[in-house]
LUMTOR-759970 format. One record per residue (C-alpha): residue in three letters; x, y, z; residue number from 1. Coordinates in nm, 2 decimals, padded with zeros to 4 digits. Example, Ala and Ser with C-alpha at 12.3 -4.5 7.8 and 13.67 -1.06 7.14 Angstrom:
// LUMTOR-759970
[Ala, [01.23, -00.45, 00.78], 1];
[Ser, [01.37, -00.11, 00.71], 2];
//
This chain:
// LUMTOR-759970
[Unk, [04.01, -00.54, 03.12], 1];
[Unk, [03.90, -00.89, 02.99], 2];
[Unk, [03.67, -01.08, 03.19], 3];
[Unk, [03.73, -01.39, 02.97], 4];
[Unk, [03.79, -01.72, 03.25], 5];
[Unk, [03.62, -01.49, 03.50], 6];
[Unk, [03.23, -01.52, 03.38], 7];
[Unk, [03.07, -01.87, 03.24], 8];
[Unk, [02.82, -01.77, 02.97], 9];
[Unk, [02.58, -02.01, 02.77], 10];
[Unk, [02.74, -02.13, 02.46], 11];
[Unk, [02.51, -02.41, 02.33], 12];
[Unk, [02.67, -02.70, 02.03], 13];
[Unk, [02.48, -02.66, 01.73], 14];
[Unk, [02.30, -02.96, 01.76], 15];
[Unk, [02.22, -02.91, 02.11], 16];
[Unk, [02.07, -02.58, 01.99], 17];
[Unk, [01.85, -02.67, 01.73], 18];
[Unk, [01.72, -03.01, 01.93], 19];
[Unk, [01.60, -02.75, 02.19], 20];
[Unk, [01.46, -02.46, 01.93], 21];
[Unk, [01.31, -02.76, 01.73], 22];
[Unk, [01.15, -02.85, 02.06], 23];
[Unk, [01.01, -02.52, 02.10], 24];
[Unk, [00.86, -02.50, 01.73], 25];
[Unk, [00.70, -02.79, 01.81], 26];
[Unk, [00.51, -02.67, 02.13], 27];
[Unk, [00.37, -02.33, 01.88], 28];
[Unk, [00.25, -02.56, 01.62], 29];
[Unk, [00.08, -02.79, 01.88], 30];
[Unk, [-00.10, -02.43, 02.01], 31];
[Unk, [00.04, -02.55, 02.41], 32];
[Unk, [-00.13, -02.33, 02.63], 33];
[Unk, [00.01, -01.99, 02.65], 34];
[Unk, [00.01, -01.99, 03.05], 35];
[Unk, [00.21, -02.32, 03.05], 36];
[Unk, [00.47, -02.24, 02.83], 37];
[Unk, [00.52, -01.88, 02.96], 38];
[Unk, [00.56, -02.07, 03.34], 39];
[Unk, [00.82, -02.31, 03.16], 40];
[Unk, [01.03, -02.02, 03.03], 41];
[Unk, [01.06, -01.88, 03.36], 42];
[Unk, [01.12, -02.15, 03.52], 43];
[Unk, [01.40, -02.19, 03.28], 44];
[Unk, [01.54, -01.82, 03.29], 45];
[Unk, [01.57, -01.92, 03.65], 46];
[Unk, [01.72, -02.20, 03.68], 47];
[Unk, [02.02, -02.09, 03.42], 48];
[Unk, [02.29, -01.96, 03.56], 49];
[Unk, [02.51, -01.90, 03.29], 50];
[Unk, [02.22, -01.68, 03.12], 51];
[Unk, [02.33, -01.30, 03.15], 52];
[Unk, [02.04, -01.13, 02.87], 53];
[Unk, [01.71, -01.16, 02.72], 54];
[Unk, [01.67, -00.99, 02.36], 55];
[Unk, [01.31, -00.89, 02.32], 56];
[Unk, [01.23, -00.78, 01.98], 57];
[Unk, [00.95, -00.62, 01.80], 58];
[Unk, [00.87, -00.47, 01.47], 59];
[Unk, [00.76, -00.14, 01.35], 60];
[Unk, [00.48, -00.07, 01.09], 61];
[Unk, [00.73, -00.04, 00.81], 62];
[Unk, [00.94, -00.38, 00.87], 63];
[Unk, [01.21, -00.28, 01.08], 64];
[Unk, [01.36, -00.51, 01.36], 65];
[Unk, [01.40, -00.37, 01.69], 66];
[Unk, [01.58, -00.58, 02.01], 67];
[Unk, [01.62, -00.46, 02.34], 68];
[Unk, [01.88, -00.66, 02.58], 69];
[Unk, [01.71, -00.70, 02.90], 70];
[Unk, [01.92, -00.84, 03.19], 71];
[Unk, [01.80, -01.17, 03.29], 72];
[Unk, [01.72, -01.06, 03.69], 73];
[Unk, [01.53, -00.76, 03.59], 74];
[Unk, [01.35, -00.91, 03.36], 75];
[Unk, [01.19, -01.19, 03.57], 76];
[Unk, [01.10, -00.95, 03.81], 77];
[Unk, [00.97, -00.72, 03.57], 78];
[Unk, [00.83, -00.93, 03.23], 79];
[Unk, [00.47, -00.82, 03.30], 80];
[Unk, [00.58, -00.42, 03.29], 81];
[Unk, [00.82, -00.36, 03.02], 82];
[Unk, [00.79, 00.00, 02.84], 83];
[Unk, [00.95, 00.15, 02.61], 84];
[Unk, [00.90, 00.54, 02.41], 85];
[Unk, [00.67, 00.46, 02.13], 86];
[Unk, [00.73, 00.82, 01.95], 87];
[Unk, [01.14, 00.72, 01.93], 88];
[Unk, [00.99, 00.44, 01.65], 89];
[Unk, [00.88, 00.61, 01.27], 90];
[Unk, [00.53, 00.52, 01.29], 91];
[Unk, [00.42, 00.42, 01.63], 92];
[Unk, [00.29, 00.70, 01.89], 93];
[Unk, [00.34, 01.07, 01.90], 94];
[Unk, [00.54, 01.24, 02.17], 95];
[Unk, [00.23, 01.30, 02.37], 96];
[Unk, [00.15, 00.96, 02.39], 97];
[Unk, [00.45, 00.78, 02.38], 98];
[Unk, [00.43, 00.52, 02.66], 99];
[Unk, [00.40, 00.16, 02.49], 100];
[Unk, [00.43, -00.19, 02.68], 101];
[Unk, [00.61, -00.49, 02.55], 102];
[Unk, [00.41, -00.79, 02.62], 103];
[Unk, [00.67, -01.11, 02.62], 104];
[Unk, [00.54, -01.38, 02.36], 105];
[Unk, [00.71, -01.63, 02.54], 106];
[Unk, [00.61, -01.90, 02.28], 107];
[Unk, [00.83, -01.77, 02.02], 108];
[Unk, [01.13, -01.79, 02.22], 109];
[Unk, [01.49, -01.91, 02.07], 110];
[Unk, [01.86, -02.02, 02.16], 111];
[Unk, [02.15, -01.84, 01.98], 112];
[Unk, [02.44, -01.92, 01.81], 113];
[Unk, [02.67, -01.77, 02.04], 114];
[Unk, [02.98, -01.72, 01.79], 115];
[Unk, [02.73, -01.48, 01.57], 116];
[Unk, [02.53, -01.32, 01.88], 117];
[Unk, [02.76, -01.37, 02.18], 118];
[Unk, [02.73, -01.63, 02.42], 119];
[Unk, [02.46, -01.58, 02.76], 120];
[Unk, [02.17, -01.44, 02.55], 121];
[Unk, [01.80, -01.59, 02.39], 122];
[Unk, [01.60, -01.42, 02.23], 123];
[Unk, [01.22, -01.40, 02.21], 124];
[Unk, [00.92, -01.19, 02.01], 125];
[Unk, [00.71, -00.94, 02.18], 126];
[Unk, [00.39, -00.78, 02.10], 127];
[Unk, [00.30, -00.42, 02.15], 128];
[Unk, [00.04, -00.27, 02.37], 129];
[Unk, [-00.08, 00.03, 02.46], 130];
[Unk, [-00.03, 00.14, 02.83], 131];
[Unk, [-00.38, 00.01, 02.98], 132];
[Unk, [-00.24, -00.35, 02.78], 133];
[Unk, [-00.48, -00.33, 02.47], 134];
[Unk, [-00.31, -00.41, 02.16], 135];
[Unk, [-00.18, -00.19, 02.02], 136];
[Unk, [-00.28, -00.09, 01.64], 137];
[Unk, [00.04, -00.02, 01.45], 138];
[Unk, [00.22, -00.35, 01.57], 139];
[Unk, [00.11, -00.58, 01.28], 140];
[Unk, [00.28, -00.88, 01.46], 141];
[Unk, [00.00, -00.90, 01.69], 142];
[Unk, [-00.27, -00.82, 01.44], 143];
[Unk, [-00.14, -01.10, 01.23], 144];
[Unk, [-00.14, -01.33, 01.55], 145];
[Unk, [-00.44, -01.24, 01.70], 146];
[Unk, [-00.66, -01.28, 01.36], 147];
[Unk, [-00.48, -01.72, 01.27], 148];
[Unk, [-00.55, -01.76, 01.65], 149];
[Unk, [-00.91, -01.65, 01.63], 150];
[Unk, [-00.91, -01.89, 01.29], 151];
[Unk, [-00.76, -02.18, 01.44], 152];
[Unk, [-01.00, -02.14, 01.77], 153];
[Unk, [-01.27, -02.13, 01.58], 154];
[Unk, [-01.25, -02.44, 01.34], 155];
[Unk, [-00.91, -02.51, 01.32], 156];
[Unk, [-00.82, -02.35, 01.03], 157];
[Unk, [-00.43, -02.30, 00.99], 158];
[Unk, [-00.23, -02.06, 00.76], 159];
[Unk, [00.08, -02.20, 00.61], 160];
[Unk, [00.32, -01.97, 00.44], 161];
[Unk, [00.70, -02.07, 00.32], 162];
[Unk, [00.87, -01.73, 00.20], 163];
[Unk, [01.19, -01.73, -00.01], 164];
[Unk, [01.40, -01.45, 00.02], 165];
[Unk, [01.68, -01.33, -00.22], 166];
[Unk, [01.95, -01.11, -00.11], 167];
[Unk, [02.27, -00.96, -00.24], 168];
[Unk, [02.63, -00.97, -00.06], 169];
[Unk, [02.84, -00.67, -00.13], 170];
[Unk, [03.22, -00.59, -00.06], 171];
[Unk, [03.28, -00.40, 00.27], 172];
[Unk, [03.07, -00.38, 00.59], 173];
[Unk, [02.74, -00.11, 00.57], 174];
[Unk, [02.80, -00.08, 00.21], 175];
[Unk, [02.43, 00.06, 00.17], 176];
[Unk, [02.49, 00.32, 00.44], 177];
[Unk, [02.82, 00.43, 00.27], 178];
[Unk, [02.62, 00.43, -00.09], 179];
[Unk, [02.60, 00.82, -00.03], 180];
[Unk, [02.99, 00.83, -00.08], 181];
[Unk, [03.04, 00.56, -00.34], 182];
[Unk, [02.73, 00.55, -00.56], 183];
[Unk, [02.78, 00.20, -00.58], 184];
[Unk, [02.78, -00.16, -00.43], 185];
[Unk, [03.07, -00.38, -00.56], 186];
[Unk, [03.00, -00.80, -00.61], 187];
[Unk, [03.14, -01.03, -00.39], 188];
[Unk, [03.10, -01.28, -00.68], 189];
[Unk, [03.04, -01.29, -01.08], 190];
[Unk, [02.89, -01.58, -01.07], 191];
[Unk, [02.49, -01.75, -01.15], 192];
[Unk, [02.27, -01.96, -01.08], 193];
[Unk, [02.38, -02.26, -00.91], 194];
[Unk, [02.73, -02.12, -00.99], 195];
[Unk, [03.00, -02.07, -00.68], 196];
[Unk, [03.30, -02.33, -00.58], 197];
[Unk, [03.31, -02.48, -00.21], 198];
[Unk, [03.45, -02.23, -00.04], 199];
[Unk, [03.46, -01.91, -00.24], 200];
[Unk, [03.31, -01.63, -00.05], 201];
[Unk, [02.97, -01.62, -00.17], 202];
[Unk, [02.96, -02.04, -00.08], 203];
[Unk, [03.17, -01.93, 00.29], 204];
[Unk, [02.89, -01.69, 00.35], 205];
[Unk, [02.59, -01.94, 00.23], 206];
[Unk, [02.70, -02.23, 00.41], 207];
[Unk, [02.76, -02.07, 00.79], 208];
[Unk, [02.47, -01.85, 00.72], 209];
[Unk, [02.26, -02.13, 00.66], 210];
[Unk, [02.41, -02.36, 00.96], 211];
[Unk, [02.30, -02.11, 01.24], 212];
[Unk, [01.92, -02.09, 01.07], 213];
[Unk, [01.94, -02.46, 01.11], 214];
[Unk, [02.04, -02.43, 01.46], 215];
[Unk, [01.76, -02.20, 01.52], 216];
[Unk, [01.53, -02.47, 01.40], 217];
[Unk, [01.41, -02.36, 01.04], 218];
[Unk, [01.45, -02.70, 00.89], 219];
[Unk, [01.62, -02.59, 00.59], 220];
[Unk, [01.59, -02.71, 00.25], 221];
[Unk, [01.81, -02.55, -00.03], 222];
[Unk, [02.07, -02.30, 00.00], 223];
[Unk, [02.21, -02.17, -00.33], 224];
[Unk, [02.38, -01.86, -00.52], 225];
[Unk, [02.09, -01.69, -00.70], 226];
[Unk, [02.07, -01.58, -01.08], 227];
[Unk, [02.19, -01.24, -01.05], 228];
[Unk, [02.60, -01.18, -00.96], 229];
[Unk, [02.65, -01.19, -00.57], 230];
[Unk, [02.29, -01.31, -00.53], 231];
[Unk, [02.21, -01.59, -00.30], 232];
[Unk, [01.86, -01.74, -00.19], 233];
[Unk, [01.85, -01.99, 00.16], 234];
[Unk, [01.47, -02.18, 00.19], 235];
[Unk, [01.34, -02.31, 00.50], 236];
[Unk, [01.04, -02.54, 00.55], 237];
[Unk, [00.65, -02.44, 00.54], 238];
[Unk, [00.52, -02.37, 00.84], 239];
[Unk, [00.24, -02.17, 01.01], 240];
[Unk, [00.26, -01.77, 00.95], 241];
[Unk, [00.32, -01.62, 01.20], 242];
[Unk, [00.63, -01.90, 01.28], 243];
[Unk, [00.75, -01.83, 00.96], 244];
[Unk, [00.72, -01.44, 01.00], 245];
[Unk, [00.91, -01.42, 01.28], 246];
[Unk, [01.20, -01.65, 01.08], 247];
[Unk, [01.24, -01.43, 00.82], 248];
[Unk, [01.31, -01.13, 01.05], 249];
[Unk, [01.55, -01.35, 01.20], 250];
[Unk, [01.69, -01.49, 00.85], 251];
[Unk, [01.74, -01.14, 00.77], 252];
[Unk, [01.92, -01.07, 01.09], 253];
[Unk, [02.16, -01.39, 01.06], 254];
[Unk, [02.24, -01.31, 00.74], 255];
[Unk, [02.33, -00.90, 00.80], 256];
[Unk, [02.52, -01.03, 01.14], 257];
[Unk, [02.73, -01.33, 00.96], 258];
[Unk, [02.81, -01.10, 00.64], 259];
[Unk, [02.92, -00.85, 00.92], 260];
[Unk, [03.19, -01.12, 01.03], 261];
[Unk, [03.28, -01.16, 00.66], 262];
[Unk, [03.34, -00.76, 00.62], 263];
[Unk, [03.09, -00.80, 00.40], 264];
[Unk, [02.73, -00.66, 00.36], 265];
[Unk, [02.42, -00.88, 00.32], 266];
[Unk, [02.14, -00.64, 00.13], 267];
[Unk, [01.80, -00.72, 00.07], 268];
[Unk, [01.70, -00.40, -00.10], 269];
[Unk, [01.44, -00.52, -00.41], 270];
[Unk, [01.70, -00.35, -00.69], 271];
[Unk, [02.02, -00.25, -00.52], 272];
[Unk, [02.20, -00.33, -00.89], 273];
[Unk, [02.03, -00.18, -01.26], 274];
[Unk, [02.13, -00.44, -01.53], 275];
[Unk, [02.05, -00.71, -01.32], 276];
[Unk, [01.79, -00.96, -01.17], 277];
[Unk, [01.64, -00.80, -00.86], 278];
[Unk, [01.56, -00.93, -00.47], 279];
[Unk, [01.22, -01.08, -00.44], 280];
[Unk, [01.04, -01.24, -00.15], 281];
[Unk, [00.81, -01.53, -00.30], 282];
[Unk, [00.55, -01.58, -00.08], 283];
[Unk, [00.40, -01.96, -00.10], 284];
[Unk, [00.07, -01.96, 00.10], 285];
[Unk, [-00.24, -02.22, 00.19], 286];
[Unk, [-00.47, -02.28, 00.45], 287];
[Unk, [-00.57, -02.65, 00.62], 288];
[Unk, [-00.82, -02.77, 00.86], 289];
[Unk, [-00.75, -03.10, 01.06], 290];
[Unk, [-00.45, -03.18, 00.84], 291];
[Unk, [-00.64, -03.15, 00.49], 292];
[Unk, [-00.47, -02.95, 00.23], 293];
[Unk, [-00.78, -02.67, 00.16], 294];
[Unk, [-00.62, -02.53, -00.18], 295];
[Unk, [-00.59, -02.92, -00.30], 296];
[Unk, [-00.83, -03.10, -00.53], 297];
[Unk, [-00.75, -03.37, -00.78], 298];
[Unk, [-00.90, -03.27, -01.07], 299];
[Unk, [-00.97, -02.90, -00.99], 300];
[Unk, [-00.75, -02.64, -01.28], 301];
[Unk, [-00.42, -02.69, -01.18], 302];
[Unk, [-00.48, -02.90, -00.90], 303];
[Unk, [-00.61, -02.61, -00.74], 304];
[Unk, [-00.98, -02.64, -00.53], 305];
[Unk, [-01.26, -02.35, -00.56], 306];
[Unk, [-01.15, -02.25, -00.25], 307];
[Unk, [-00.80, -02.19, -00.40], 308];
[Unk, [-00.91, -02.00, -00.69], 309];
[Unk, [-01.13, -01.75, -00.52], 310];
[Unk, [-00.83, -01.65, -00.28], 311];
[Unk, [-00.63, -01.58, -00.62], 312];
[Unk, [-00.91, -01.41, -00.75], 313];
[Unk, [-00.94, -01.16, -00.46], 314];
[Unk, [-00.58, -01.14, -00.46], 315];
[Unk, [-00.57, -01.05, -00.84], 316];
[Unk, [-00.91, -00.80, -00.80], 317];
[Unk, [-00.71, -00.64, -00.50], 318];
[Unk, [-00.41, -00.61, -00.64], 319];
[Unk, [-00.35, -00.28, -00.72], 320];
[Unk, [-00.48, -00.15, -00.35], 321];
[Unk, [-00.24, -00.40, -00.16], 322];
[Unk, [00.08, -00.32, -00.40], 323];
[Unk, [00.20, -00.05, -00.14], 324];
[Unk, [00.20, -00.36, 00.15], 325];
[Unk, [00.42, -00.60, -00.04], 326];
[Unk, [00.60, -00.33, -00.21], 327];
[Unk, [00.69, -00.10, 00.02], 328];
[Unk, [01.03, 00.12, -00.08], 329];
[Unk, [01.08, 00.36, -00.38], 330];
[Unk, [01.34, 00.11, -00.46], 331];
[Unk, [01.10, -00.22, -00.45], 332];
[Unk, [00.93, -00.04, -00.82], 333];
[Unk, [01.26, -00.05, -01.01], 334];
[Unk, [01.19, -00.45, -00.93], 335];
[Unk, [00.84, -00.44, -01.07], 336];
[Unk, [01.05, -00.38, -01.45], 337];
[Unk, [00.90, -00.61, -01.71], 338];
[Unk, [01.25, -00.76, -01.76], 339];
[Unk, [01.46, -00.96, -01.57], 340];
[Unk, [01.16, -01.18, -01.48], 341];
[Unk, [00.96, -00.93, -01.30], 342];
[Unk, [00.62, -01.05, -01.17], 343];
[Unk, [00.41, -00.72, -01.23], 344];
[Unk, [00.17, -00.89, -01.43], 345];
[Unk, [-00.17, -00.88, -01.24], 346];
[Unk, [-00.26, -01.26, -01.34], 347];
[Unk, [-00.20, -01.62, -01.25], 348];
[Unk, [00.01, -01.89, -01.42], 349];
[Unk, [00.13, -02.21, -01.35], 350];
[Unk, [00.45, -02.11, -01.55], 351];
[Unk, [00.47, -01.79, -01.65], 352];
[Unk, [00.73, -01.61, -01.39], 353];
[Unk, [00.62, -01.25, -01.50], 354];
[Unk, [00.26, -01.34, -01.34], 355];
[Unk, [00.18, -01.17, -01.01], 356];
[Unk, [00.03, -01.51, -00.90], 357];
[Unk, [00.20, -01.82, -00.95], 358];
[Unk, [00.02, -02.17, -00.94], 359];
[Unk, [00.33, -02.40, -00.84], 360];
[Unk, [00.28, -02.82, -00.93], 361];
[Unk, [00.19, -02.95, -00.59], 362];
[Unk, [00.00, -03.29, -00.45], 363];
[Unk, [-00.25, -03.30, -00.18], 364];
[Unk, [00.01, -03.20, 00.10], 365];
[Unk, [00.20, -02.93, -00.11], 366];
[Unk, [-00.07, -02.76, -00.35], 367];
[Unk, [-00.03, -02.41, -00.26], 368];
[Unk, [-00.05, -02.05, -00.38], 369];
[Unk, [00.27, -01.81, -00.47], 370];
[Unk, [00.27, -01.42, -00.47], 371];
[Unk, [00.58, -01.34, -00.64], 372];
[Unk, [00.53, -00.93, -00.63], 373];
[Unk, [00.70, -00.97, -00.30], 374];
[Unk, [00.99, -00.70, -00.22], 375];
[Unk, [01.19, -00.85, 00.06], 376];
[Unk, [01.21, -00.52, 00.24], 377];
[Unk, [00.82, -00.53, 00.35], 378];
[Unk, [00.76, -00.62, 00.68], 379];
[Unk, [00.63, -00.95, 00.70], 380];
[Unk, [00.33, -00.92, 00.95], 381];
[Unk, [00.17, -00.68, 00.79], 382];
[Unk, [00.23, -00.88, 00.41], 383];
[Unk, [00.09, -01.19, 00.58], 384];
[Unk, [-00.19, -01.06, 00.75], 385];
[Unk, [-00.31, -00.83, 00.41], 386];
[Unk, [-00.26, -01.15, 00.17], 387];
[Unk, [-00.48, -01.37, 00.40], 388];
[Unk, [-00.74, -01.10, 00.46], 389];
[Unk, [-00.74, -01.00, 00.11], 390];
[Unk, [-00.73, -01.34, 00.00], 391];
[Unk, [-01.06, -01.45, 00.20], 392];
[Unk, [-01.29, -01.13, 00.21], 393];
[Unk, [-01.18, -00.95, -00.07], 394];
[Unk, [-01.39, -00.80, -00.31], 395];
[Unk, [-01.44, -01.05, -00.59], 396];
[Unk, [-01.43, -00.95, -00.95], 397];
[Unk, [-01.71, -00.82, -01.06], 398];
[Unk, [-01.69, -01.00, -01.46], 399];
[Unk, [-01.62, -01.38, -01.54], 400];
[Unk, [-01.31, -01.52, -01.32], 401];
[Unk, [-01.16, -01.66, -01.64], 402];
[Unk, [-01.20, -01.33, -01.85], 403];
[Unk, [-01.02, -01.15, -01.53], 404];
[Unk, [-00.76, -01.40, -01.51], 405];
[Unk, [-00.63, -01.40, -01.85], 406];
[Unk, [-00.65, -01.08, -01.92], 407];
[Unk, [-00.29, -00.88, -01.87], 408];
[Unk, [-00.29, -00.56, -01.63], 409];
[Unk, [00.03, -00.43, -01.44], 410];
[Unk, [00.11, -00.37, -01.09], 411];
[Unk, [00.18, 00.03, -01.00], 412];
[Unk, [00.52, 00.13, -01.18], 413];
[Unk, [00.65, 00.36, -00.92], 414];
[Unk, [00.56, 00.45, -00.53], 415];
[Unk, [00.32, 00.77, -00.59], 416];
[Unk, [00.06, 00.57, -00.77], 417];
[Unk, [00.10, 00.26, -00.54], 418];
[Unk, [00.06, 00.50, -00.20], 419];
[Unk, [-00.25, 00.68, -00.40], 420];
[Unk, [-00.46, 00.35, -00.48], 421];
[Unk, [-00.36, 00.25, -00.14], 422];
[Unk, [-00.50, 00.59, 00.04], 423];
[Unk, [-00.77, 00.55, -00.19], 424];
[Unk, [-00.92, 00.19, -00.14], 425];
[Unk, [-01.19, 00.11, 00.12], 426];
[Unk, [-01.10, -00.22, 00.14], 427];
[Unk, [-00.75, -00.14, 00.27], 428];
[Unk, [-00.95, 00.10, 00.51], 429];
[Unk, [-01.17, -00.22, 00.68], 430];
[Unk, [-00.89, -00.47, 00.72], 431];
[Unk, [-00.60, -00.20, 00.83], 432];
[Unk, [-00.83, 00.07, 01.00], 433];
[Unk, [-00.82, 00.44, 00.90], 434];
[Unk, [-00.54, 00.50, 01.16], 435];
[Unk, [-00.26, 00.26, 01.01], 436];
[Unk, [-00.35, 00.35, 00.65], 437];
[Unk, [-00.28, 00.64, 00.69], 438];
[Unk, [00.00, 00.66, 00.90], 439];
[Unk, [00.17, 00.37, 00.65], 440];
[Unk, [00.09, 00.62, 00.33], 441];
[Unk, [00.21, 00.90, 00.51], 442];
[Unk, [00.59, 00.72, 00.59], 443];
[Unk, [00.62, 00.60, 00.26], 444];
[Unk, [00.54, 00.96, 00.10], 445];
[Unk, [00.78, 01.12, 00.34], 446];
[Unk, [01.06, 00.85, 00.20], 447];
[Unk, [00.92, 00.90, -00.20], 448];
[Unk, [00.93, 01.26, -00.13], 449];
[Unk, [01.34, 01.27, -00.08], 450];
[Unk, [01.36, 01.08, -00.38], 451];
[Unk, [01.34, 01.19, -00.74], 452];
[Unk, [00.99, 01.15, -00.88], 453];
[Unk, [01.10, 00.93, -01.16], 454];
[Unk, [01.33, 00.66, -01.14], 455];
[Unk, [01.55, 00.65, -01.43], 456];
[Unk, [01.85, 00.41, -01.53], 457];
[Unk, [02.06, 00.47, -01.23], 458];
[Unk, [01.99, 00.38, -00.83], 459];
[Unk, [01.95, 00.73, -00.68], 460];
[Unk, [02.17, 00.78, -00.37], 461];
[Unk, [01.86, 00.93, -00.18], 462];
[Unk, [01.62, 00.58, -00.26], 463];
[Unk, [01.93, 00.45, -00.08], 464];
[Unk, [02.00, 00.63, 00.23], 465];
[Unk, [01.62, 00.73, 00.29], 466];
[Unk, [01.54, 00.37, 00.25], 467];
[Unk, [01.33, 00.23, 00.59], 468];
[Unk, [01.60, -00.06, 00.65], 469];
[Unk, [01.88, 00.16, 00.58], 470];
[Unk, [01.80, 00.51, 00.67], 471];
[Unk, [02.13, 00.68, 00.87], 472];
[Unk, [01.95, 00.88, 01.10], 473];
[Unk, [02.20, 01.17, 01.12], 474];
[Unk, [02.11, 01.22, 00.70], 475];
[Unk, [01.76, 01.20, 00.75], 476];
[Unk, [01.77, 01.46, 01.02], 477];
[Unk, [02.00, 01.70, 00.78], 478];
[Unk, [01.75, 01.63, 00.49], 479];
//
């Protein structure tokens, strides 16, 4: 029976919504005391009666989203003792441990679109303890907060990132989960770069998906069809990483849910298509201190400052320990192919796009740092929090800068070699800790493992369905 006339839910204008998420952003970047805004929130959850649910979300070590829908009651009465079964989530506690508490980051809190997520809900991000309410060690949104708090507590140092993430839209709805039964994905669109008419489905699917991140307060920038067929790219402004984290979870959500209402499927698997320019996740990085750009200096090499340069250097020296992090599928090595503009080149460059580092043109505000070996399947905590580590205590190289810098190595080729320098590299062992190294090797080998060792011309069906964003549960179970 419809309850439609009978029940007033929350359903929020666009521009009322992204006034109030825009509102929100502004209170994280201004570091408001914790205690103050979690006593406004409440407040609010109270005092809104057309509010029916609260989805909490977290992340597990490999990337994926998970949202629980709390009901608003409970969840006022119970915020400070949510738990969940840690050893239901690939990668977070075995059965004999398996109580894990949700601990509400109430900072990071948004208002939906209600015609993509139904009307009567917010969201907000959670962290994940253990049951005496330590952190926990596999969720990497809270190592990744904890470690740009301690920075900006300690001299005000803040870490700026502004990702850009390709993806693909594909004919039908869950066209990677059917992949099994059609061996392939069909384009929604031949066209390029720049290349789709107002209103054609590729454009239909840009422009809404890009309205509801601007109502969710991303401050977009450009939205545009990307150079591959069916490929589409949607930038949103700089901002502080672990703000710009949880967006591109979100972005990635937004785009799956809207393609969803299109019959369509939005894919951000690296190299869903052979033949064909894959998905990358650019990953434009720099620190500041009391509003100075750190990476800037006049007339350092390419407007970059020492400080700049040695975080590309121990990104460069590193490279080939952290590969595993920001590539993190089977799938992600087809995209580390020397054509199509591939960045596997283990260098920096201010213009060549095959070059694992890339040294964009910037001024004092924008000078910043790229990493272009990106997949966008990778979970974005754990990326963050690894390229600012690596970046600032890295091992340095241990010959001349220059001679390093110019001279041409390549990133892994395929998973095996990725997970085994990974396993292999103390330095991965001090920032990550023994436990999540090796529980992150040993998901990514039980994934390579139902795959065929070498990759070949044609996507494999298995790279597919035993991918971590994609994976149907009942074939991984049958396997």
């Amino acid at each position: 029976m419809e309850t439609k006339g009978l029940r007033t839910f929350l359903e929020i204008p666009y521009d009322d919504l992204e006034e109030r998420n825009l509102r929100v952003k502004e209170q994280r970047l201004k570091h408001e005391s914790a205690d103050k805004i979690r006593e406004e929130r409440l407040k609010y959850l109270t005092d809104e009666r057309n509010l029916k649910a609260v989805t909490v979300c977290f992340t597990d070590l490999e990337g994926r989203l998970h949202m629980l829908d709390y009901d608003k009651k409970f969840l006022l009465k119970s915020a400070d003792n949510l738990t969940f079964d840690g050893s239901s989530i690939r990668g977070f506690s075995q059965q004999a441990e398996s109580d894990l508490r949700l601990n509400v980051d109430w900072g990071s809190f948004y208002w939906l679109p209600s015609d993509i997520f139904g009307p009567g809900k917010v969201l907000v991000f959670s962290e994940v303890l253990e049951r005496d309410g330590t952190p926990y060690h596999a969720d990497m949104r809270g190592q990744l907060k904890r470690v740009t708090e301690a920075m900006y507590q300690k001299d005000g140092t803040v870490f700026h990132a502004a990702p850009e993430v390709e993806g693909f839209l594909f004919k039908g709805r869950d066209a990677e989960r059917h992949y099994h039964e059609t061996g392939k994905f069909e384009f929604l669109s031949t066209g390029g770069y720049y290349h789709s008419l107002p209103g054609d489905p590729l454009r239909a699917f840009i422009d809404k998906a890009a309205e509801a991140q601007r109502a969710m307060g991303f401050q977009n920038e450009k939205d545009h069809p990307e150079v591959a067929p069916s490929q589409f790219e949607m930038n949103f402004s700089y901002s502080e990483a672990l703000i710009s984290a949880d967006q591109i979870q979100l972005y990635k959500l937004l785009c799956r849910q809207v393609a969803a209402q299109m019959d369509t499927t939005a894919c951000f698997l690296p190299k869903p298509v052979t033949g064909v320019n894959g998905n990358g996740m650019h990953m434009n990085m720099s620190l500041s201190k009391g509003g100075k750009n750190l990476f800037y200096e006049k007339g350092g090499q390419d407007g970059l400052s020492q400080m700049g340069w040695d975080f590309i250097d121990r990104l460069l020296t590193n490279a080939n320990d952290i590969c595993l992090v920001l590539n993190s599928s089977v799938n992600a090595y087809r995209r580390l192919d020397p054509h199509f503009e591939a960045p596997n080149q283990i260098k920096a460059s201010a213009n060549n796009r095959g070059a694992m580092v890339r040294i964009p043109y910037g001024n004092e505000r924008s000078a910043r740092v790229e990493c272009r070996s990106v997949a966008p399947d990778a979970n974005p905590y754990l990326v963050l929090y690894t390229l600012l580590r690596t970046g600032l205590e890295g091992p340095q190289p241990q010959e001349d800068a220059e001679t390093k810098r110019s001279r041409t190595r390549f990133l892994p080729d395929n998973i095996f070699d990725a997970v085994r320098l990974f396993k292999g590299s103390q330095f991965v062992t001090n920032i990550l800790g023994e436990n999540v190294q090796s529980k992150f090797a040993e998901l990514k080998t039980a994934s390579a493992e139902r795959c065929p060792k070498q990759l070949g011309t044609r996507v494999k069906e298995a790279e597919i369905m035993f991918h971590h964003e994609v994976t149907n549960q009942y074939l991984w179970s049958q396997f």
